[in-house]
C-alpha positions in Angstrom: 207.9 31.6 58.8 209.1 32.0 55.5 206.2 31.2 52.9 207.6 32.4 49.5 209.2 29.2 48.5 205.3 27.7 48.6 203.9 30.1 46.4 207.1 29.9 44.0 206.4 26.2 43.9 202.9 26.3 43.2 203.1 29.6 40.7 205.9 26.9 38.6 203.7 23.9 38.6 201.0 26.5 37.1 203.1 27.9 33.7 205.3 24.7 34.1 204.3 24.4 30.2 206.0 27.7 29.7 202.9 29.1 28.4 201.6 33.0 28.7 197.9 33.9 28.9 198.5 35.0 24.9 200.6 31.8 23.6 203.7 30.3 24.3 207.1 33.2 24.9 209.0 33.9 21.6 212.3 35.1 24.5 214.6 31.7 25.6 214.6 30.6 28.4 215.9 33.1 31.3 219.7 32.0 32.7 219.5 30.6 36.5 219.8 33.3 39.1 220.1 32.4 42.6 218.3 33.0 45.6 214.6 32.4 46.6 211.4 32.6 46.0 210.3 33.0 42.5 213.8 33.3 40.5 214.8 29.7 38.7 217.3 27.6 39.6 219.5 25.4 37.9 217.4 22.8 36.5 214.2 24.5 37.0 213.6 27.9 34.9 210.9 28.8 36.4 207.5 30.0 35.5 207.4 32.0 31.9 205.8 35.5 32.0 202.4 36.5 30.4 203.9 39.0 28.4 206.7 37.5 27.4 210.4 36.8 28.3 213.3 39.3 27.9 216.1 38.0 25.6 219.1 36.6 26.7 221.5 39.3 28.3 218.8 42.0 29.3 217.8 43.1 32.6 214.2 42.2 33.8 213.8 45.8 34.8 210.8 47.7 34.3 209.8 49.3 30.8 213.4 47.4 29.1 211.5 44.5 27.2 209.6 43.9 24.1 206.3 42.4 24.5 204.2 40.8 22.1 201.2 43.1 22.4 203.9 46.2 21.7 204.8 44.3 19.0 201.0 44.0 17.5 200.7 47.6 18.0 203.5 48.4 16.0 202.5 46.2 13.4 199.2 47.7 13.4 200.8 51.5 13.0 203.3 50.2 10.4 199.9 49.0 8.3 197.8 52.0 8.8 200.0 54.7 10.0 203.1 54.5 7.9 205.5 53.2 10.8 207.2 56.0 12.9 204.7 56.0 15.5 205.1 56.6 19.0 202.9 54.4 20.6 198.8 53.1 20.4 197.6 56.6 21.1 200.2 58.7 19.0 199.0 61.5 16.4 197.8 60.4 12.7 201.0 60.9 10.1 202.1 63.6 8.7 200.6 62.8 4.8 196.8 62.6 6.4 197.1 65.9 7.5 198.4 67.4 4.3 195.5 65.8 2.3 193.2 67.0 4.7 194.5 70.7 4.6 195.1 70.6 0.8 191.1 69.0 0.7 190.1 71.9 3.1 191.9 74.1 0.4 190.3 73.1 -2.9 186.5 73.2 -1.7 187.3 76.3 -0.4 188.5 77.5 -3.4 185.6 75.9 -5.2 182.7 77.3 -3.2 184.3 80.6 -2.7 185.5 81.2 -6.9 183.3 80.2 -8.8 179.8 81.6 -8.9 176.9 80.6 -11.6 174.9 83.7 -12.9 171.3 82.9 -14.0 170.3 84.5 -17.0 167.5 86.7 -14.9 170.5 87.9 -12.7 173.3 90.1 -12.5 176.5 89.4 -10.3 177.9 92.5 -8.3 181.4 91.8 -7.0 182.4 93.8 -4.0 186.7 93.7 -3.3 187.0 93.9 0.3 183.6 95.9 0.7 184.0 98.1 -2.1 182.3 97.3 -5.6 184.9 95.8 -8.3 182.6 94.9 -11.4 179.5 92.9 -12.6 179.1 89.7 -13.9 177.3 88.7 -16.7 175.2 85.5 -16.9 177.1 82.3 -16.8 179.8 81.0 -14.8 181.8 83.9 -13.3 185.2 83.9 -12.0 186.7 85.8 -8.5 188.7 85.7 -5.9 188.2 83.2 -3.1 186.2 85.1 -0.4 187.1 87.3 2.0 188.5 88.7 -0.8 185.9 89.3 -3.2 182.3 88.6 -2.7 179.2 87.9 -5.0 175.4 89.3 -4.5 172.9 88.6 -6.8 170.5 90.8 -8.3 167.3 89.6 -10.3 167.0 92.5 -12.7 164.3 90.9 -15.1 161.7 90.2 -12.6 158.5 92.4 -12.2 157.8 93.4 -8.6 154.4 94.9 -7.3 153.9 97.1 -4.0 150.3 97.8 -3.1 149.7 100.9 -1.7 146.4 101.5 0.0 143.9 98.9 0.4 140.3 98.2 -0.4 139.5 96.6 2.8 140.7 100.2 5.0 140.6 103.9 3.9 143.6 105.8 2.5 142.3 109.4 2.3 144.0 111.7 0.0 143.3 115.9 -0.9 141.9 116.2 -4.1 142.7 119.8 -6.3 139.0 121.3 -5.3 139.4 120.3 -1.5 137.6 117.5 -1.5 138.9 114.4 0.4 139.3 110.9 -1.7 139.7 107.3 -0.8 142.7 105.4 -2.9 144.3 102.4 -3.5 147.0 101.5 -5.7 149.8 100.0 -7.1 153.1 100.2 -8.7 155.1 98.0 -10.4 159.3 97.8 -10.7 162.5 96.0 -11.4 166.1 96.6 -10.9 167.6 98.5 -13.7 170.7 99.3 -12.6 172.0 96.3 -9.9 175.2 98.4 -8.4 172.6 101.7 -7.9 170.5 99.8 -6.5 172.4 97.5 -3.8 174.9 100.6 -3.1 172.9 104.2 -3.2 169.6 103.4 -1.5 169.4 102.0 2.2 165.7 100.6 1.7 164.6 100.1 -1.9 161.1 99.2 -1.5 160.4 101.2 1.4 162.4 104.2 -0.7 159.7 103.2 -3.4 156.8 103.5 -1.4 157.7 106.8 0.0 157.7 108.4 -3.2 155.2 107.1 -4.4 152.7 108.2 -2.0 154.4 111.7 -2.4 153.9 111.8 -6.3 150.1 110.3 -5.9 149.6 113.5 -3.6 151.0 115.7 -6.0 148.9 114.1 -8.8 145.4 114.5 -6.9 146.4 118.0 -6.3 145.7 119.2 -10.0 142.8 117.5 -10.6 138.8 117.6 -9.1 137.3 114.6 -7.1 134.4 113.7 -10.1 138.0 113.8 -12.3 139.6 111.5 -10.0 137.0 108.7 -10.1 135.9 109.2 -13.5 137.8 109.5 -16.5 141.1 111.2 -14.9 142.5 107.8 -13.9 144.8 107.3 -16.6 146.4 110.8 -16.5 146.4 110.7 -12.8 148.6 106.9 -13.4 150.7 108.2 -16.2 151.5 111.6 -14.1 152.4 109.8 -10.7 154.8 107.2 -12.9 156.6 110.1 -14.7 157.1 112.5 -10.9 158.2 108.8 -9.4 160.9 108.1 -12.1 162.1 111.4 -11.8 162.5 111.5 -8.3 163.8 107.7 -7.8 167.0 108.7 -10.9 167.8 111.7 -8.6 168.4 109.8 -6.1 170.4 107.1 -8.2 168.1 103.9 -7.4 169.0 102.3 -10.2 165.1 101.3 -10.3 163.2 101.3 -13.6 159.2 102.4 -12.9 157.1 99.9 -15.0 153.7 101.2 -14.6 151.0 102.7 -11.7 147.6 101.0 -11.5 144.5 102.8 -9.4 142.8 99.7 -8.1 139.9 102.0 -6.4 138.7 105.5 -5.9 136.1 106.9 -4.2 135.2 109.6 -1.7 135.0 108.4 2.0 132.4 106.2 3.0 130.4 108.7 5.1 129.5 110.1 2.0 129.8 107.7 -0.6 126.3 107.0 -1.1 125.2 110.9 -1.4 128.3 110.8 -4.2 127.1 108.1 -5.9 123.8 109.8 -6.2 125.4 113.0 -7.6 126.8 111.3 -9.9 123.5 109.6 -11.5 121.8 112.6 -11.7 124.8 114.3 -13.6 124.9 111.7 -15.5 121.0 111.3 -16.5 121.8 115.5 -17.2 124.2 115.0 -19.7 122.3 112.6 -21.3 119.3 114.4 -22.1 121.8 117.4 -22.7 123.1 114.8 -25.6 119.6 113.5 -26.9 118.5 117.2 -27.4 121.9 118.0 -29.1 121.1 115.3 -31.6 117.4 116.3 -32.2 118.3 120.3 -32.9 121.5 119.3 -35.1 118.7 116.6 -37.2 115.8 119.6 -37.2 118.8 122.0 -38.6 119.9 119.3 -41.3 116.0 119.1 -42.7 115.2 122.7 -42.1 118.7 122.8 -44.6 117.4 120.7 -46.7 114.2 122.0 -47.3 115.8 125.6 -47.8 118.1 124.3 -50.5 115.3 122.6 -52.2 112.8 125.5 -52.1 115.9 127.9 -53.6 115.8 125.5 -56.2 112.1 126.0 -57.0 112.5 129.4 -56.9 115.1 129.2 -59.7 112.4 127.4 -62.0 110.1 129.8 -60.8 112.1 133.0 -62.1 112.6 131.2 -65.5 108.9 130.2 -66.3 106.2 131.1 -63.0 103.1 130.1 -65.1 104.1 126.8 -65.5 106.0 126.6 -62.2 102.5 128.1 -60.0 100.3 125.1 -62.3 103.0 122.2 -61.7 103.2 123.3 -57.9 99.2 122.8 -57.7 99.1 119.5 -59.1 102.0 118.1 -56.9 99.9 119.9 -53.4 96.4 118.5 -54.6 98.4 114.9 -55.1 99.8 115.3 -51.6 96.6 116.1 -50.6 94.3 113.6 -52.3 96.7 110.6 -52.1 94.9 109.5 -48.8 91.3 110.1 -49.8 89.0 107.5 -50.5 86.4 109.4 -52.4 87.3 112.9 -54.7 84.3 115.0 -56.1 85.2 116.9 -59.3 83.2 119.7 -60.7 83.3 120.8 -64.4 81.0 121.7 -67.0 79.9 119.2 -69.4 80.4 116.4 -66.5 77.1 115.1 -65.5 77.2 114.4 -61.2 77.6 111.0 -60.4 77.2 109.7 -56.7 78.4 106.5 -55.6 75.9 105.7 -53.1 78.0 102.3 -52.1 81.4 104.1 -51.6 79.9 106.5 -49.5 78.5 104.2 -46.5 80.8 103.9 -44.1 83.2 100.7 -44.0 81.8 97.2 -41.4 84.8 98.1 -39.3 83.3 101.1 -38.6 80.4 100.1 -36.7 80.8 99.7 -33.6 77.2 97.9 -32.4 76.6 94.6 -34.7 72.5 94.7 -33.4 72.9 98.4 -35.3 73.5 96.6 -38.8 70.5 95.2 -39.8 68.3 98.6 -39.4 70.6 100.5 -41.6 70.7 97.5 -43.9 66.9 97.4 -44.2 67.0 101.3 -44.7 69.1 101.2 -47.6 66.7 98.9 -49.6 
């Protein structure tokens, strides 16, 4: 039992309006073919396809029509893809790529070529790993990298390493074999930017190495009560000269700004004994001082009084009557200037004695139930 002419039948009754699931076929209408089941016959075309219907004169085989959706794809790659594509999933046009590459290009070129130099900095360029020159501040010009490269160097900028701490002993050999405990500090900058990124491995570490070997060498000439007393600043200003010299053999291309001792004493075992020391050479040299000030006054007033006496002695020579008499007078004023009562005897002077100058003064008494006797006595 045949039963393709049924399902032909009821397949044309269903897209008997000749009408696809997308709209209405753009093709005509397919030429009567004979036989059965689903091809037309005369009078009847038949039922349209969903995808359209081939044009007139072209097989219905597969992969030989045009389609509407084919068609809306190539629309769609004419509008955004320039036409010339090769179907929904071909690759992007030729002029995307190119701008893309010749985008890649310029930021490359941009990032890679131009550099901008702070004014605190100094640019080294290295030419495939080997130094070229050194830019100035500004905007500086080189090659795109991997051919040239720029590293930066702050040259202005004042760094500190601390060595030794106050918190933990650092014990160093002083010049009369005692032991000290120290902490400093050293300050630096770049001087010389291709010495410094291009001689040395380890700058600070290169830094802190010699300094510790210059501080020993400074300690060695000089006694512990030096050290922490007033050797400090020789002790800084020698270890900064030895660390300059040292660092310029070796081509750092580091400048030394100054050394600072934050602390020294001896070790903390013995600090306290130290410390007393220390007072009682101190309270020694000051009464060594006070009687160095009292001889050098008693030798100035001893001087003086030698110079005037010379002088005396002069007048004397010249006239000694009149010298010894004028000598007298100024002794007995010396002498009676603090005298509350002078007796003078000479003839023709009759004695005279003032009884009320010669009781004592009221201060004098001690006892105030005394007064009244000697009061009644007098009378």
């Amino acid at each position: 039992m045949n039963m393709t002419p049924g399902w032909a039948a009821r397949a044309r009754g269903l897209f008997a309006d000749n009408k696809g699931p997308w709209g209405s076929g753009t093709g005509s209408t397919p030429p009567p073919t004979n036989g059965g089941g689903d091809n037309p016959t005369p009078g009847n075309p038949g039922p349209a396809s969903p995808w359209g219907t081939p044009g007139p004169g072209r097989p219905r085989g597969p992969g030989a029509s045009v389609t509407s959706l084919d068609d809306f794809l190539a629309r769609g790659r004419a509008r955004f893809g320039g036409g010339g594509g090769r179907g929904a999933a071909g690759p992007p046009s030729k002029s995307l790529i190119g701008w893309g590459l010749l985008a890649v290009v310029l930021l490359w070129l941009l990032f890679t070529s131009f550099h901008r130099i702070a004014p605190e900095e100094r640019g080294v360029v290295t030419q495939v790993g080997r130094y070229s020159r050194t830019l100035g501040p500004g905007i500086g010009f080189t090659l795109p990298s991997p051919l040239e490269r720029v590293q930066k160097v702050d040259v202005e900028n004042i760094r500190n390493i601390d060595l030794g701490s106050t918190s933990t002993e650092t014990l160093m050999l002083t010049g009369d074999q005692n032991i000290i405990d120290i902490a400093y500090s050293v300050r630096w900058n770049v001087r010389d930017p291709e010495l410094f990124l291009f001689e040395i491995q380890n700058p600070e570490e290169t830094i802190q190495q010699v300094a510790e070997s210059a501080m020993r060498a400074a300690l060695s000439g000089v006694t512990l009560d030096q050290a922490i007393g007033e050797g400090r600043g020789e002790i800084e200003n020698r270890v900064q000269e030895n660390m300059q010299r040292i660092l310029d053999s070796y081509k750092s291309g580091v400048l030394i700004q100054g050394v600072a001792v934050k602390q020294a004493d001896p070790p903390a075992a013995v600090n306290d004994a130290f410390k007393a020391v220390s007072a009682a050479q101190q309270a020694a040299q000051s009464d060594i001082n006070q009687a160095r000030a009292y001889a050098l006054q008693l030798a100035q007033l001893s001087q003086g009084e030698a110079t005037a006496f010379d002088k005396v002695y002069e007048q004397y020579r010249l006239a000694p009557e009149v010298t010894r008499r004028r000598m007298y007078y100024e002794t007995m004023e010396r002498v009676l200037q603090n005298v509350d009562k002078t007796i003078v005897e000479a003839p023709g002077v009759t004695p005279y004695l003032p009884l009320n100058q010669t009781r004592p003064p009221a201060a004098a008494i001690s006892e105030p139930g005394a007064q009244a006797p000697n009061a009644g006595a007098g009378r």
